[in-house]
Every structure is written in structure tokens, then in C-alpha cells.
N, C-alpha and C positions, 0 to 999 in steps of 0.2 A: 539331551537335557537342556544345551543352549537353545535349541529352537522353542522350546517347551517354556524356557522364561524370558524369551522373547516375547513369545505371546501371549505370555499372563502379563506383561509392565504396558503392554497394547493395550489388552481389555481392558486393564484396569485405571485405564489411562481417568482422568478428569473430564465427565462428562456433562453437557447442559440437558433440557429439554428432549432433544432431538439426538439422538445416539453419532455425536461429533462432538470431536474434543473442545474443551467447553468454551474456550476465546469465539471461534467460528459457532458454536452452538449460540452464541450469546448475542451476534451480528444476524445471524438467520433468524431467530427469534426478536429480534426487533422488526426488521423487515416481514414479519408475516403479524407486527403487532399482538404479539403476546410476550413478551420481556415484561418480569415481574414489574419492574418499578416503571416501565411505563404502556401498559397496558391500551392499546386503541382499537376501537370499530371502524376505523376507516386506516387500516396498516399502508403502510410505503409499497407495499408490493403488489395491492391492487392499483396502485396510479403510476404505475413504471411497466417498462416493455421488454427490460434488457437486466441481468442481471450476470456482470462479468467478475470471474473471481482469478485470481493471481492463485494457481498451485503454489508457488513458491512461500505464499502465507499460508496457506493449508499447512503446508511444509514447516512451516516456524511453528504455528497453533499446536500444531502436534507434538514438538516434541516442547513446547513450553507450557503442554499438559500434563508431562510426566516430570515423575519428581526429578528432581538432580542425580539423584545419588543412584537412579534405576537407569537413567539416560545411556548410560558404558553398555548396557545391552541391547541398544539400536542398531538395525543394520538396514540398508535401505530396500533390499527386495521387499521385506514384513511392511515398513514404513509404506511402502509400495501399496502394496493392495491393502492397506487399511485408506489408505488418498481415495483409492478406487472405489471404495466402500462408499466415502463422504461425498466425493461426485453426487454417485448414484441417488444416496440420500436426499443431498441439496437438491436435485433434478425434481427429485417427487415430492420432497415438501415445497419448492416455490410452485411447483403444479398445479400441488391439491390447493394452495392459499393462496393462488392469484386466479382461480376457475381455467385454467391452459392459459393468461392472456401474457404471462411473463416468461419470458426464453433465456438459458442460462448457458453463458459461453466462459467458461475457463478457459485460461491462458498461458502463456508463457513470455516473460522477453528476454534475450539473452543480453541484452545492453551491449552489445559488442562493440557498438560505435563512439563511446562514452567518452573516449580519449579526444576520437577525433571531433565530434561534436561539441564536446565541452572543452575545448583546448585549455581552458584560461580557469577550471574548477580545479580544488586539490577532491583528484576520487578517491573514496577511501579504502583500503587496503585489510586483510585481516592480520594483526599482530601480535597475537597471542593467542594460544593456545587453543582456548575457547574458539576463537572466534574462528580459527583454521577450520575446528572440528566442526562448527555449523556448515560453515561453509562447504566443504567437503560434502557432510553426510546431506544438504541440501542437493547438488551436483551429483551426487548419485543414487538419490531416491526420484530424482527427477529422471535420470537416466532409465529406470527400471519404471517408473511411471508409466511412461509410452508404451510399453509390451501390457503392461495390468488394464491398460485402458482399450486395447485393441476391440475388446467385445463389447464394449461399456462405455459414459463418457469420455468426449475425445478431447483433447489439449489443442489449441491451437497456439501456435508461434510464431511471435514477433520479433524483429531486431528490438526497435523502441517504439515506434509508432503503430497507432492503430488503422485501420481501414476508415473512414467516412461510415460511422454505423446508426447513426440518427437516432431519433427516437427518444424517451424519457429511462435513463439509466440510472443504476445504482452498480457501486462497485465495490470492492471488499477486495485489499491491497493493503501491506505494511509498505509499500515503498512510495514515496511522497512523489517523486517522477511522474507515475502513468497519473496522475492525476493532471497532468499538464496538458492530457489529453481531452480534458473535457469538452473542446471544442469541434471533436470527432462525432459528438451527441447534440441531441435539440436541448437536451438538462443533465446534469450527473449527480448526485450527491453520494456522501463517502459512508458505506456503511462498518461503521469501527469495531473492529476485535477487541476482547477483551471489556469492551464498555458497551456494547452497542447502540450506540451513539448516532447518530444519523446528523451529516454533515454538510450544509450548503456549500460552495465554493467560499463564500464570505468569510468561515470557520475553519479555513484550512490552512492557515497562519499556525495554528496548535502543530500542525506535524512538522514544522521546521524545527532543527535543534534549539530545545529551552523554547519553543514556541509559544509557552502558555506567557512569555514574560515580553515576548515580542508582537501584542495586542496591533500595534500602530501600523504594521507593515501588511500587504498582498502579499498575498502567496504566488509567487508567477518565478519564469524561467532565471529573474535575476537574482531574487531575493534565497533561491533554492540553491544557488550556488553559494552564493554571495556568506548566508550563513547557514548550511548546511542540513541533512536531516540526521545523519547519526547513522544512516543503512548506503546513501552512493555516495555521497558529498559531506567532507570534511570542512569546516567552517573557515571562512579565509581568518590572517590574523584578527588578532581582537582591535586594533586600533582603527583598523578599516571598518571593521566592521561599527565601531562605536560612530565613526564618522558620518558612517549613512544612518545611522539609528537617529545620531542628533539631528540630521536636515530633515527625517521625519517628523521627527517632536517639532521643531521648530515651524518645519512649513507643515502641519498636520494631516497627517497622512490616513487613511485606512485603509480594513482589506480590500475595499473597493477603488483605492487611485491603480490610474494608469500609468500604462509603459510612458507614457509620453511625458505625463506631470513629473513623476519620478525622476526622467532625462533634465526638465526644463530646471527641478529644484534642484537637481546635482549640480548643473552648469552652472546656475547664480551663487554657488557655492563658493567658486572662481578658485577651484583645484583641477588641471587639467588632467593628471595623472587618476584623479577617483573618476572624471566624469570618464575619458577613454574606457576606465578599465566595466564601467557601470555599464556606458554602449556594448564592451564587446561580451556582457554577458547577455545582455539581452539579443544579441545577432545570431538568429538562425545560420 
């Protein structure tokens, strides 16, 4: 009887277009240019070569397609081969809508080096409840992933970094990080769950925590620490953080300044403790 409503809050899970839970239905349907409200004859997925998706947002789309109160009957094997499913799916709809010229590589990263990499970030932790149980039931639907996928698409796995993959890419990720990778590619833009939304680098300020309100700032390895996304990086305190927000306003910033302007306006700042701490987030 459990496995039986298991797979009735599955099926019946929130679907788009394309038989995927409806966040990821909503991103693939923009990138093949049929999403109702924005409809085009020339889609994102005929002018791109690469089309990389994070399981681990499959992974979230899916169970933030089922209602809350049906969620207590997830278990990760089911979670498992419905992922399997959606692969498959995405494989033959970017197929059929890019004529073969788009290839589509799901991923994985385990961030394992977060600590050591990021010495100087606060990472965020789960602490309540909730947030256990995502976590959890993420860690071992991915666990069971890799067997569902053995005949079928394959996962590949990262620590954090990607390979040198060139090309015109599109990506479909909840975690603001692999985005840092864009310079792994010849172009990337961000294709958004939930809104399907299609993203330049320039527009990728929104994914930092309260992003919509931090207009003035780039999106790059400092600012991602510096004020967090809400999913690896908890926001340093507020008063730092007000401090580099004001040298932005002041010396006007956008998503387009660089590592270098950013260092030069902290330093005429003439706080030695924010510009150190501003260097060592930007220091590979």
C-alpha cells in the first residue's frame, strides 16, 4: 500500500508541457521557445551546443512539485527513477528542438572542498528540520540515481570545477556557485526554474541573497561570498556587508565592474581590515 502512494503523489506530481515536474518543465520549455508567455521562432536551444543540468535541481523541482502535506511519502529509490525518467525525457526533447545540434550533460558536484576553498565564507549548514530532511532525502535519491541511470542517461561528477567545455552553453542549476564557471565556456546563460527565465551573466546578481535589491553589484566569486545565496553561502554580517554596498553606490558599480575596480574602490575606502578581507575572497 506504501509503494502504491508512493507512486500516485509521483504521478501526480505538478506537471508542465513536457511530462517533468513543472519548475524544470518550465526551463525546458523556454529553451526550446514555446513557454506561454514567451513564445519564439528562433528558441535559445537552436543557438547553443551544450545543455548542462545539476540533478541535484531535478532533485529540488521534484519534490517542490508535490504538495507539502504528500512530501512524508517520498522515498529516494521512486524519487530515483522518476530523475531517470526526466533525463531521458530532456535528452529527446532538446533533440527533437535543437535538429541533434545540442548535447546535454547532467551533473553532479559534491562541493567537497567548500571549507577549504572558501576559508574566509560563513557555509551554510541545515538547521531545522526541514531543511535536514531536504537534504537528506537529496543525498540519497542521488545515491540511488547512479544505479537508475546505469542503462539510461549518465551523471557525471564533479568536486566544484568543471572541465574546459567550450562552446555556446545553457545551464539549469538552483545553486548560484557553478555559475562561476562560466568561463569553462565560449558563453553561458542561466536557464531559470520555476520562471524560465533565460539569463546573461549581467542578470545574475538576482541569484545572490535578496538579489533583486542588490541591482549595483556583479555577480562573481566575492560578492557570492561576501553576501550569500541562501543554498552554500550564508551572508557575512550586515554592517560589512552595508559597507561594500555603500562604495558601490558611491563609486557606481554594475553587474559588469571588475575584480580589479571593485579592489581599487575598497582600497580608497581606507579600511584596511574590509579591503584584506574583500582580497581574500576574491583569491583562488
Amino acid at each position: 500500500m506504501a509503494d502504491q502512494r508512493v507512486w500516485a503523489v509521483l504521478s501526480d506530481r505538478a506537471q508542465g508541457q513536457f511530462p517533468l515536474s513543472i519548475p524544470t518543465s518550465l526551463a525546458i520549455e523556454s529553451a526550446c521557445g514555446i513557454l506561454p508567455e514567451a513564445p519564439t521562432e528562433a528558441p535559445e536551444v537552436k543557438r547553443r551546443t551544450l545543455l548542462m543540468v545539476n540533478v541535484r535541481t531535478l532533485v529540488r523541482n521534484l519534490i517542490g512539485s508535490i504538495e507539502t502535506d504528500n512530501r512524508r511519502w517520498l522515498e529516494p529509490y521512486s524519487m530515483a527513477e522518476v530523475i531517470a525518467n526526466e533525463m531521458r525525457t530532456i535528452e529527446q526533447v532538446i533533440a527533437e528542438h535543437s535538429d541533434g545540434r545540442c548535447a546535454v550533460l547532467f551533473y553532479q558536484c559534491t562541493y567537497s572542498d567548500l571549507l577549504r576553498e572558501f576559508s574566509r565564507a560563513i557555509i551554510k549548514t541545515p538547521n531545522t528540520p526541514s531543511q535536514q530532511w531536504h537534504q537528506d532525502t537529496e543525498r540519497n535519491t542521488l545515491k540511488a540515481l547512479t544505479k537508475e541511470t546505469a542503462q539510461g542517461a549518465s551523471v557525471t561528477t564533479y568536486t566544484r570545477n568543471f572541465p574546459d567545455l567550450g562552446g555556446d552553453a545553457m545551464i539549469i542549476t538552483h545553486y548560484p556557485l557553478d555559475l562561476l564557471q562560466r568561463y569553462r565556456f565560449q558563453s553561458l546563460v542561466l536557464l531559470e526554474s520555476h520562471t524560465g527565465a533565460i539569463k546573461p551573466p549581467v542578470m545574475w546578481n538576482t541569484k545572490l541573497y535578496n538579489g533583486r535589491e542588490l541591482e549595483l553589484l556583479p555577480f562573481d566569486r566575492m560578492t557570492l561570498q561576501m553576501f550569500g545565496d541562501g543554498v552554500l553561502f550564508t551572508p557575512m554580517p550586515i554592517k560589512i556587508r552595508k559597507r561594500v554596498y555603500g562604495i558601490a553606490v558611491k563609486t557606481q558599480w554594475t553587474p559588469i565592474t571588475t575584480e580589479a575596480y571593485v579592489i581599487s574602490c575598497v582600497e580608497n575606502n581606507h579600511d584596511p581590515a574590509l579591503t584584506v578581507l574583500v582580497k581574500d575572497l576574491y583569491r583562488k
